[in-house]
N, C-alpha and C positions, 0 to 999 in steps of 0.2 A: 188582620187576624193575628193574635198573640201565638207565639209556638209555647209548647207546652210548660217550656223550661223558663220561659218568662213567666207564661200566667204562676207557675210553681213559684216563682221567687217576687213576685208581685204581692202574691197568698201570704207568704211568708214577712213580707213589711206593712202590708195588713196587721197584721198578728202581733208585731213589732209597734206599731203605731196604737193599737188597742191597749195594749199592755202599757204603754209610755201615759194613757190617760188615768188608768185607772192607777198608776202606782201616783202620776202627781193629786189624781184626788185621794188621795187615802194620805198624802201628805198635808192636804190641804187641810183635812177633818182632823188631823193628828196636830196643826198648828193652829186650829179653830180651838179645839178642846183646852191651848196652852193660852187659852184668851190673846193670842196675835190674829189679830183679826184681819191686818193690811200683807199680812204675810199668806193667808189661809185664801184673799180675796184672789194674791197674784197667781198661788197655785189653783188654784178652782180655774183661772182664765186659760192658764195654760194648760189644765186638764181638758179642758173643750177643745182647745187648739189643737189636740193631740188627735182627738174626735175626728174633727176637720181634714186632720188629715189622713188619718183612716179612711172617710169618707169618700172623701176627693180620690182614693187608690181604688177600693172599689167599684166608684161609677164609672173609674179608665178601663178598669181590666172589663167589666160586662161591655160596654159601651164598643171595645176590641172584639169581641165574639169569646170572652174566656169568660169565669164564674168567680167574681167574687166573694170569697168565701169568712163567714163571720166566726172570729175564731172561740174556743174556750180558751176561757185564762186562766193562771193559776193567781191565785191571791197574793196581792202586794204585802209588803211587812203595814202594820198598825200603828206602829209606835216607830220615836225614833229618837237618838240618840239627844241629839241638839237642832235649834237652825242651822246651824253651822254645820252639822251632818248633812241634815237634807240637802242642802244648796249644795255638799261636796257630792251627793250622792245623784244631785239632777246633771252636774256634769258631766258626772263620769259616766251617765244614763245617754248623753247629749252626745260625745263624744262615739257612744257604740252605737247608739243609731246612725251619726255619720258615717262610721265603718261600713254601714250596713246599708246607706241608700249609696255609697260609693262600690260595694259588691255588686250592686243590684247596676249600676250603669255600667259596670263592667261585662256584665254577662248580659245585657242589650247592646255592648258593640260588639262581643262574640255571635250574636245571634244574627249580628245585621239589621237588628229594630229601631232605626233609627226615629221611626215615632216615640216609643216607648223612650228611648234615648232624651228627644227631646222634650216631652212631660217631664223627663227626672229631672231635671235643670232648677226648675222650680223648687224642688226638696232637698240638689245641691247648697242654693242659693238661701232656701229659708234655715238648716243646716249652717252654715256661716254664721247666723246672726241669734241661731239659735247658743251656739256657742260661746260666742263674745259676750252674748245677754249671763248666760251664765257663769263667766270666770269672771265678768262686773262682780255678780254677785259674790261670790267668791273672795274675791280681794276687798272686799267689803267687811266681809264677814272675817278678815283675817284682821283688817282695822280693828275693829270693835273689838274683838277678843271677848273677853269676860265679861268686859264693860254694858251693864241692864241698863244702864241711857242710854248710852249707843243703840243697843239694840228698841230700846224702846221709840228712838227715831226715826231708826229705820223700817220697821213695822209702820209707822205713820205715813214715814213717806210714801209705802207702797198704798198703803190706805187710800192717802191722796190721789195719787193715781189711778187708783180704782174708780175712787167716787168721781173725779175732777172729768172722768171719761177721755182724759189727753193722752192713753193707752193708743199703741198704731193698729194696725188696724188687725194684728195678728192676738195683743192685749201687750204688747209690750211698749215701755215707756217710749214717750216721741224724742225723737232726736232733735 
């Protein structure tokens, strides 16, 4: 059984995780609109992955005896500066949800939940890779700079990826 102060901060990366999908799909429709199609494919993937993981926190915490609770959101921005914004903006998105699932095991070893403890390992672990996928991109996009082939390749390549289906199994490229 979850103590209250977990089911609370579980609620809370719920709420966290809802919000991380719906900002990369409004990223996604915002680089669809700029006809980058391989760029709009990889954020729509990890808009669902964001899903998933919402999901995956909800069926813990009921499945525990606590209530998973489906949050209201506030609307992501529409528009955005650059790729080169968004990608700086998915990191710096990446980076505070790790803050926030490393809060969150920290007050499960206050708690002494060491179940709950070891669930979070998983969102540790996808947390890492979620990271590094993101400052790829990043260093990527600081390559290319202004450069509209640059970017027009790399738009392709993620394309590629999309359609080639050699995404792993989370939608990110295979190693």
């Amino acid at each position: 059984m979850l103590s209250s102060k977990v089911t609370s901060a579980l609620n809370k990366q719920i709420e966290m995780e809802a919000f991380s999908s719906q900002y990369y799909l409004s990223m996604a429709s915002w680089a669809e609109t700029q006809g980058l199609n391989g760029i709009a494919g990889f954020l729509y993937k990890h808009a669902d992955e964001e899903r998933m993981h919402m999901l995956k926190l909800i069926k813990f915490v009921n499945e525990r005896g606590g209530h998973g609770i489906v949050p209201a959101l506030k609307q992501p921005p529409a528009t955005f500066k650059s790729v080169k914004a968004v990608f700086e903006e998915v990191l710096k998105h990446e980076v505070k949800v790790t803050t926030e699932i490393n809060n969150l095991v920290e007050i499960t070893l206050k708690e002494k939940d060491y179940t709950t403890h070891n669930f979070l390992q998983w969102y540790v672990s996808e947390q890492i890779e979620e990271e590094a996928l993101s400052r790829q991109i990043v260093d990527k996009m600081k390559l290319i700079g202004e450069d509209k082939g640059g970017l027009y390749f790399f738009d392709r390549d993620l394309e590629g990826i999309a359609a080639s289906g050699s995404a792993g199994a989370e939608g990110k490229p295979a190693k």
